[in-house]
N, C-alpha and C positions, 0 to 999 in steps of 0.2 A: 756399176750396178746400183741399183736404186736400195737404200736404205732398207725399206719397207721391203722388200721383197729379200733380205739377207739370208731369214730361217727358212724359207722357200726352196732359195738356191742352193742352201747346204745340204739340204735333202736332196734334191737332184742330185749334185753331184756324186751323193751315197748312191747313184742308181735308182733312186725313188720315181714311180710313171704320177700315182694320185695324191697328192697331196693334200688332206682334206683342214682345213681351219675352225675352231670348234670356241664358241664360247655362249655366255648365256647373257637373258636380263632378267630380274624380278628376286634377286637374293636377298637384298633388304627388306622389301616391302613386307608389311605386315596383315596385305588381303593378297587376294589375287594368285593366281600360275605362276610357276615359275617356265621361261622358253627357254630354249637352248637351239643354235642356229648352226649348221653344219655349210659349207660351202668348198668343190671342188673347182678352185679356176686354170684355164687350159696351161702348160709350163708358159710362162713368160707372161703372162694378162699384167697388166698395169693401168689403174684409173687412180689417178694422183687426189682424186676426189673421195674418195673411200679412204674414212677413217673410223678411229675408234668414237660408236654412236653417241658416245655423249658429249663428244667435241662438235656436235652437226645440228643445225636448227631439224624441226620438225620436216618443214618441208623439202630439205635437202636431202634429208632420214628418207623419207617417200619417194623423191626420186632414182635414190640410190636402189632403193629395195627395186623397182621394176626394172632397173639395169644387172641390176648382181641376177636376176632370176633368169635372166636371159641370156644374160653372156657367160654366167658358171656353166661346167661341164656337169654340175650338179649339185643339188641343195635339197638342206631336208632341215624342218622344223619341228622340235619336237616339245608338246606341251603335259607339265610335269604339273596334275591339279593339288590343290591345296593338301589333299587328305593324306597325297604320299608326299607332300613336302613335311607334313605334322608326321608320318609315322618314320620319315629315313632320316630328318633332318634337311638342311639348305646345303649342306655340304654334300653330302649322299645325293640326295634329289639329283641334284645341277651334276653329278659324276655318271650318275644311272642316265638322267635324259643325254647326256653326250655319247655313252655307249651306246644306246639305244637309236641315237640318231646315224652313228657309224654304220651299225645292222640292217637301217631302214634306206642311208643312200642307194641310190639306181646304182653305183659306181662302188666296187669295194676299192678303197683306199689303201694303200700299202704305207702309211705315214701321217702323222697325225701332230699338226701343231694348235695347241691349248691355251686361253688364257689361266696359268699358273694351275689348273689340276691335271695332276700326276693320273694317268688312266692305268696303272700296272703294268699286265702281260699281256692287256685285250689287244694293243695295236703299240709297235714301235713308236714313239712319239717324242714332242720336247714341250715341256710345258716352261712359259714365259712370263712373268712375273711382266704386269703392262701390256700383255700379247697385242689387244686389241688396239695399241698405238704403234706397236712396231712393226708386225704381221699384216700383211692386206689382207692373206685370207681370214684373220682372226677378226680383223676389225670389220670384214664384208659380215662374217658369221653373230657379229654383235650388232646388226643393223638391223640384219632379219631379225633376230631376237626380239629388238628393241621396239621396232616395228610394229610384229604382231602381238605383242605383251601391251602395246600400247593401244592395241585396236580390240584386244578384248576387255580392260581396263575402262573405253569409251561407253562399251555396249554395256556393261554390269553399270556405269553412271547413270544407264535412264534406267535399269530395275531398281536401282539404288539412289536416288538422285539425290538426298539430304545429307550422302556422306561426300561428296564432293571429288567423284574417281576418277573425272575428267582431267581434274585439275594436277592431283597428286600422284595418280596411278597405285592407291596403297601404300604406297610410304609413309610412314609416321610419323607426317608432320602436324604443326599445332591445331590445325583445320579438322585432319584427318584423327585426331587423338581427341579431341574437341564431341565430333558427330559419334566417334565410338561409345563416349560416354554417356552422350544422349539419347541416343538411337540403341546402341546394345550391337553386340554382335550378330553378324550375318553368318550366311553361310560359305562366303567366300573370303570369310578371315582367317588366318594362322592360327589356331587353338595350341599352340607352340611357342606363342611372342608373347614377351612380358605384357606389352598392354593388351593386350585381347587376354591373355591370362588374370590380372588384375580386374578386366569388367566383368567377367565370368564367375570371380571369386565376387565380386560385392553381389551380384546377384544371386547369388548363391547363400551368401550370409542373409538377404532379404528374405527369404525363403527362411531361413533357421530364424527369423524373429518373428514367424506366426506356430 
């Protein structure tokens, strides 16, 4: 039996028919959505190609995505905007968009394997610590994610183009920590994250010296 498909197969053998794979992208970043990617593949599916998305160049990521869409028995994408990432938290967010993407499959799932969050009593499940490098569904579920967090991240670079969203996707790197400072905050930043909290205070302090 193939490595990658172990927590698959242990479900099966519990008598499990849906197996669904669940995980997200955009936890870190400090603009943008957070996605979360849901993906039922038929018992047995194996493409030795599909892995965990951050191990995958870009355009690997893209091909995989029109292959997972088409050979899952079912997938569902769900995007979690900034305003309830700032009011549940990154932790919450990313546990609410995976229930929510369980309720919105074509396909209810009887089993549910997670990159490492614990879902409660919504759906029997195992959450795995690495999912998306050991789980093929987990790592199919972190491509879509990956995918379309990276194609709406493209689109806010031309409303945004001086903060450099192309490049970074939101993360808080020196570029992107750099244009926040110059430019200020958008509407599609974490009012939650210490640097967008920091330029919000100094302009705010500007404001109290007139």
């Amino acid at each position: 039996m193939c490595e990658r498909l172990k927590f698959e197969q242990q479900a099966y053998d519990l008598g499990k028919k849906y197996i669904v794979g669940l995980d997200e992208a955009g936890r870190g970043p400090m603009a943008g959505p957070l996605v979360v990617g849901a993906v039922i593949f038929p018992q047995g599916y194996y493409n030795d190609k599909i892995n965990d998305s951050k191990k995958l160049t870009e355009k690997k990521r893209e091909e995989l995505y029109q292959i997972i869409i088409q050979e899952a028995l079912a997938y569902q994408i769900e995007i979690i905007d900034v305003a309830d990432v700032d009011r549940l938290n990154v932790y919450q967010a990313s546990k609410k968009g995976m229930i929510d993407a369980i309720d919105h499959l074509s396909i209810r799932p009887d089993y549910a394997l997670t990159d490492a969050m614990p879902l409660g009593d919504v759906i029997e499940h195992q959450a795995i610590v690495k999912g998306d490098a050991k789980s093929l569904s987990i790592g199919a579920a972190s491509i879509l994610a990956k995918v379309t967090r990276d194609h709406i991240m493209n689109d806010y670079a031309k409303i945004y183009p001086e903060y450099g969203f192309e490049k970074h996707k939101g993360y808080p790197t020196k570029q992107h920590k750099e244009a926040l400072k110059a430019y200020g905050v958008t509407p599609i930043h974490r009012r939650s994250f210490q640097p967008v909290i920091d330029v919000l205070n100094q302009q705010m302090s500007l404001f109290d010296d007139f």
